[in-house]
One Martini backbone bead per residue (centre of mass of N, CA, C, O) as a GRO file, in nm:
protein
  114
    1UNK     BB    1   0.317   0.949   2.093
    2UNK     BB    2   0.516   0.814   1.894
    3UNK     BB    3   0.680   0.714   1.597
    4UNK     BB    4   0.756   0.421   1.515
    5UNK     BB    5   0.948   0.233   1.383
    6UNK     BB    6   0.957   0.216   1.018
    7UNK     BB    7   0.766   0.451   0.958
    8UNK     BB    8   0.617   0.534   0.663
    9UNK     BB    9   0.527   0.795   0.458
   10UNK     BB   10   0.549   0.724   0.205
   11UNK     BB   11   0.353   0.459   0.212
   12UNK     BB   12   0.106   0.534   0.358
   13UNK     BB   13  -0.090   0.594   0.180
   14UNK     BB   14  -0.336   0.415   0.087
   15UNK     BB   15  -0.264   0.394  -0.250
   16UNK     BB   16   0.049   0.294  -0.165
   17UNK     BB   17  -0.048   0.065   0.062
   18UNK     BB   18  -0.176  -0.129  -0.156
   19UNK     BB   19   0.082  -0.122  -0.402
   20UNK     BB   20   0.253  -0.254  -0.214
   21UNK     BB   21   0.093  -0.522  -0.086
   22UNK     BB   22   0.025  -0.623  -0.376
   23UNK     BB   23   0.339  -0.671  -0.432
   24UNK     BB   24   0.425  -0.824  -0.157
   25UNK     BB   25   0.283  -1.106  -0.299
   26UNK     BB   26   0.471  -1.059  -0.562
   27UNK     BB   27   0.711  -1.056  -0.837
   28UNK     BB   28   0.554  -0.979  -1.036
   29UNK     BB   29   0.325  -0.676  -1.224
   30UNK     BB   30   0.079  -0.582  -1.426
   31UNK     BB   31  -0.037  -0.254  -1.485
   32UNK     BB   32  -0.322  -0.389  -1.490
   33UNK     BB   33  -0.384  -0.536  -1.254
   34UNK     BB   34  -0.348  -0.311  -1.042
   35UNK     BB   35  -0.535  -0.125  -1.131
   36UNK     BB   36  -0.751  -0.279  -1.134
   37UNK     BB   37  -0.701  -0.382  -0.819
   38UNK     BB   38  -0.749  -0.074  -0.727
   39UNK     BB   39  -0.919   0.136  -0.900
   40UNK     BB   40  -0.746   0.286  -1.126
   41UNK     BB   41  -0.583   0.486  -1.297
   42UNK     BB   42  -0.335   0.514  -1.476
   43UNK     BB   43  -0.259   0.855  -1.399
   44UNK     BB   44  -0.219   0.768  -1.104
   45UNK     BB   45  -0.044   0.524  -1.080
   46UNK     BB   46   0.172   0.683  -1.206
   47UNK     BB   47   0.250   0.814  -0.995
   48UNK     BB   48   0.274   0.642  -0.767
   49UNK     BB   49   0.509   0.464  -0.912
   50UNK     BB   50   0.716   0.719  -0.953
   51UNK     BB   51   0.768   0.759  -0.618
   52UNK     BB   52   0.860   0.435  -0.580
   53UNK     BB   53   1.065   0.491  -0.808
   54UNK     BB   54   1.224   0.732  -0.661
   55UNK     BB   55   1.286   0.547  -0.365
   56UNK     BB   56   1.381   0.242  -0.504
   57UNK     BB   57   1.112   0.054  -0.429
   58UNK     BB   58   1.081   0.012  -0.752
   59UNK     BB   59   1.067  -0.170  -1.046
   60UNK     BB   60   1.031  -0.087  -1.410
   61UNK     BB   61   0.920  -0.272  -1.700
   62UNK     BB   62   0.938  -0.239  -2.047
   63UNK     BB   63   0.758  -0.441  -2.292
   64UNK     BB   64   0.776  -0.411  -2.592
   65UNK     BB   65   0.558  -0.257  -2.862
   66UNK     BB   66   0.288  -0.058  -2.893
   67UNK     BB   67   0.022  -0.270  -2.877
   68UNK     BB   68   0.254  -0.474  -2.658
   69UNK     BB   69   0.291  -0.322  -2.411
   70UNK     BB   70   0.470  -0.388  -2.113
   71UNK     BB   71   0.404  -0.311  -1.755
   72UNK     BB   72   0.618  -0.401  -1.516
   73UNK     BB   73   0.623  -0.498  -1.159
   74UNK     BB   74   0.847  -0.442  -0.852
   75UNK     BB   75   1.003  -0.505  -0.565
   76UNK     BB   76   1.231  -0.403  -0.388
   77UNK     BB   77   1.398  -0.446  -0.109
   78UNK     BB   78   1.378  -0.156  -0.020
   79UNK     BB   79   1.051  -0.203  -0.030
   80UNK     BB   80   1.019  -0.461   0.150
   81UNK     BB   81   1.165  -0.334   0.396
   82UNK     BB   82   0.960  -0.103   0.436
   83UNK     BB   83   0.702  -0.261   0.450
   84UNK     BB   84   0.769  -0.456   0.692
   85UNK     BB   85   0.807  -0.195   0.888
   86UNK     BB   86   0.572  -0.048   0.860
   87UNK     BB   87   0.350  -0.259   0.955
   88UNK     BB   88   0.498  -0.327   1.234
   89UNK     BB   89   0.447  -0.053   1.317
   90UNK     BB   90   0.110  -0.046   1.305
   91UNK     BB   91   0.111  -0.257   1.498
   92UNK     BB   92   0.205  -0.093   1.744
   93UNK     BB   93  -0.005   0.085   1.768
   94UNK     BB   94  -0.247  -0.116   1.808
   95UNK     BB   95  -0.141  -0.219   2.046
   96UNK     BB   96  -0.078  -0.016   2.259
   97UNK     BB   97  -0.394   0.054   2.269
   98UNK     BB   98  -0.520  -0.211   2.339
   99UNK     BB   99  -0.825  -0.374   2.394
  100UNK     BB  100  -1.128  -0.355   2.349
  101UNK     BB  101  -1.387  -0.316   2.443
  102UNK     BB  102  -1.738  -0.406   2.455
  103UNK     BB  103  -1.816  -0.066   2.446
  104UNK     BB  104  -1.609  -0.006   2.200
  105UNK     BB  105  -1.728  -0.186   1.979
  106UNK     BB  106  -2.021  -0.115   2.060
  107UNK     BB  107  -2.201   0.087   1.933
  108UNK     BB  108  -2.470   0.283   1.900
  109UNK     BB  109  -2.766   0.292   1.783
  110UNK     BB  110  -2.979   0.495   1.618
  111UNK     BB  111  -3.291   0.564   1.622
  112UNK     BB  112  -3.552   0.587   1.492
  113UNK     BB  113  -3.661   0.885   1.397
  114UNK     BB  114  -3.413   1.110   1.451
   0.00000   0.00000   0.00000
C-alpha cells in the first residue's frame, strides 16, 4: 500500500499531532496551556515547537518581559493545510483497511490462571 497523498512525516510524530491537533482547534494558544494540556515538559514542547515553526507550520508570538512574559502559539495557514491533509491522509489509511469483523473487534482473553 502506498502512503496516500497528504500524509506529513513532520506533523505524524504523536507528540506533534496532538500540539497540532490541539492548535487547530483555537487561534492562539498560551505555551503553559498547551503543555499543560498535552503533559510535557517546557523544553520538550519547545523543541516540538521549534520544528514546526521551522516548517512554517506555526507563528510563535511572546509578549510582556521579565516574570509577565507571554508566549502564544498559532497555526500559520500553511500548517492548518498540513493538518488537514495529513487527518484525511489517515482516514484513507484506515477506511482501506475495511469495517473490522467481529472477531477482529473482540480479542479473546487470557483465562484466569494461566
Amino acid at each position: 500500500m502506498s502512503t496516500p497523498a497528504g500524509f506529513d512525516e513532520l506533523i505524524h510524530p504523536s507528540t506533534r499531532l496532538s500540539v497540532v491537533a490541539l492548535l487547530a482547534a483555537t487561534e492562539w494558544a498560551d505555551f503553559a496551556f498547551i503543555r499543560d494540556s498535552l503533559s510535557l515538559s517546557d523544553s520538550a514542547l519547545s523543541k516540538q515547537l521549534h520544528t514546526l515553526q521551522e516548517a512554517e507550520y506555526l507563528e510563535i508570538q511572546k509578549e510582556g518581559g521579565g516574570r509577565n512574559r507571554r508566549t502564544k502559539v498559532r497555526l500559520t495557514d500553511r500548517g492548518r493545510t498540513a493538518f488537514e491533509g495529513h487527518v484525511a491522509a489517515l482516514r484513507a489509511i484506515v477506511d482501506s483497511a475495511g469495517p473490522a469483523t467481529g472477531a477482529a473487534r473482540k480479542q479473546p482473553r487470557a483465562e484466569a490462571g494461566r
